[in-house]
C-alpha positions as a Markdown table, in Angstrom:
| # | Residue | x | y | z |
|---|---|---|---|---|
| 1 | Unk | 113.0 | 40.4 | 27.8 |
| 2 | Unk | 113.0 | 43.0 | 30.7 |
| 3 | Unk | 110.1 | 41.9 | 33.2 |
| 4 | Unk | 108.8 | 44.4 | 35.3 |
| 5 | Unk | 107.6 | 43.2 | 38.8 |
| 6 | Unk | 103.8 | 44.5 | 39.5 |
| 7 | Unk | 102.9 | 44.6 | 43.5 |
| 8 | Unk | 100.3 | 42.4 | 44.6 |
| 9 | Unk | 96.9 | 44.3 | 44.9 |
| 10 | Unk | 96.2 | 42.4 | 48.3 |
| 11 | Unk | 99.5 | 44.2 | 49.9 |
| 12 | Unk | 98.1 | 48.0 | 48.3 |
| 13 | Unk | 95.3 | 47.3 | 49.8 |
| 14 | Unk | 96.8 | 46.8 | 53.4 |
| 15 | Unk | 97.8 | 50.5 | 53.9 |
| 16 | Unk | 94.0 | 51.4 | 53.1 |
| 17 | Unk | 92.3 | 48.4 | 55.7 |
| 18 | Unk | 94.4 | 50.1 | 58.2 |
| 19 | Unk | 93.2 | 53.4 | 58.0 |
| 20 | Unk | 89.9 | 52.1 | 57.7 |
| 21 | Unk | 89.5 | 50.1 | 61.0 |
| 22 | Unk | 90.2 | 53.3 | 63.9 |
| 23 | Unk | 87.4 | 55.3 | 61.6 |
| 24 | Unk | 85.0 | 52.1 | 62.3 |
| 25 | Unk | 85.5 | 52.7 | 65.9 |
| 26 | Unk | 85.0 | 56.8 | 65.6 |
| 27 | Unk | 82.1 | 56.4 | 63.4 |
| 28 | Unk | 80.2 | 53.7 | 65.7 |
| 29 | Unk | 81.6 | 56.2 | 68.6 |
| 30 | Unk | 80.3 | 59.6 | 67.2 |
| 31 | Unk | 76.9 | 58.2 | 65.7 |
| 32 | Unk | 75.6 | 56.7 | 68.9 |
| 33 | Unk | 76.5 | 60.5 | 70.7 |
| 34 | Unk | 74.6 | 61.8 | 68.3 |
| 35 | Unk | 71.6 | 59.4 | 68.5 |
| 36 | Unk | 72.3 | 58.6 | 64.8 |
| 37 | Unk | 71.4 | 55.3 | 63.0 |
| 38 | Unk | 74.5 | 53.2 | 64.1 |
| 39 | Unk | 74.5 | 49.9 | 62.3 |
| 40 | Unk | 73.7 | 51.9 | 58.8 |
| 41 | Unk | 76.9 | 54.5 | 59.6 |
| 42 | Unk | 78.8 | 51.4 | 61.0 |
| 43 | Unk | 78.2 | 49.6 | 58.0 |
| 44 | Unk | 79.0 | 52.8 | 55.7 |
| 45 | Unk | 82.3 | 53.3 | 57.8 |
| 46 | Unk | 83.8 | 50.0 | 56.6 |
| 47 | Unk | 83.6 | 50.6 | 53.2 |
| 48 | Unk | 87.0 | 52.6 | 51.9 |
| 49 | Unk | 86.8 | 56.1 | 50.7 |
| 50 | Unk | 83.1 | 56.8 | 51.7 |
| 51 | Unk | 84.0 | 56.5 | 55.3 |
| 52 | Unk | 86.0 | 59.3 | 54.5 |
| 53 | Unk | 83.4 | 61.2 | 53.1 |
| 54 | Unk | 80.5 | 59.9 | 55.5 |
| 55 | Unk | 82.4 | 60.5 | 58.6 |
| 56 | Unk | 80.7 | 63.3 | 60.9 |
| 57 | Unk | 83.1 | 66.2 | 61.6 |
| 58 | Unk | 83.2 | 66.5 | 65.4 |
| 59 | Unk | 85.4 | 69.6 | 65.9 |
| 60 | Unk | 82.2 | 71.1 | 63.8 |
| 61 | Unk | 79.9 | 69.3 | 66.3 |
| 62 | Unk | 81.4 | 70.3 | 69.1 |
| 63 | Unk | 81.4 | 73.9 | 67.8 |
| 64 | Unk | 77.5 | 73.7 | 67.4 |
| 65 | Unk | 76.9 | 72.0 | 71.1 |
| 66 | Unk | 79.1 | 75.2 | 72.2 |
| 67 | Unk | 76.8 | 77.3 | 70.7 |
| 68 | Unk | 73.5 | 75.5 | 71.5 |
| 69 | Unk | 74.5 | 75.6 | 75.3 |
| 70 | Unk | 75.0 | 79.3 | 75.3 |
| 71 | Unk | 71.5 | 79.9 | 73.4 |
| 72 | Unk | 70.5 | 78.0 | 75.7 |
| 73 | Unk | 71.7 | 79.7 | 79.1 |
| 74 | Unk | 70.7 | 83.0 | 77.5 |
| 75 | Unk | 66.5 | 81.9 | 76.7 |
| 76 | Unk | 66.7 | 80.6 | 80.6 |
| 77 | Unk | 68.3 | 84.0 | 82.1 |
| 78 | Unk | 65.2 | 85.4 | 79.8 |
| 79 | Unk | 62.4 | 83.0 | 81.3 |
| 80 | Unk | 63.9 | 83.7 | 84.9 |
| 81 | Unk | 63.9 | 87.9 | 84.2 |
């Protein structure tokens, strides 16, 4: 009989833990900037696949901020007029 060798799930899985820890460490990061709840995005961050999805997008933030700041310096040039 031909026997086919089956990889081990625990070594699959190894590729996916790795890519899993830096985002732990972004998430935790991003959420306390953003005054978010940190244990319950922390938490969320660990588990594969919705870290992905869960993750906030900061070139999007950082977009916003931009924008924010420049409403901003425009409704104080107003006030000062």
């Amino acid at each position: 009989m031909l026997q086919i060798n089956q990889p081990n799930p625990i070594v699959s899985l190894i590729p996916l833990v790795l890519l899993t820890i830096p985002m732990i460490f972004v998430v935790n990061k991003l959420s306390k900037e953003k005054g978010k709840n940190v244990v319950l995005l922390t938490v969320l961050s660990c588990i594969p696949l919705v870290n992905i999805i869960g993750t906030p997008n900061k070139r999007l933030d950082d977009k916003m901020n931009i924008i924010l700041e420049a409403l901003e310096k425009i409704e104080s040039k107003k006030d000062n007029i």
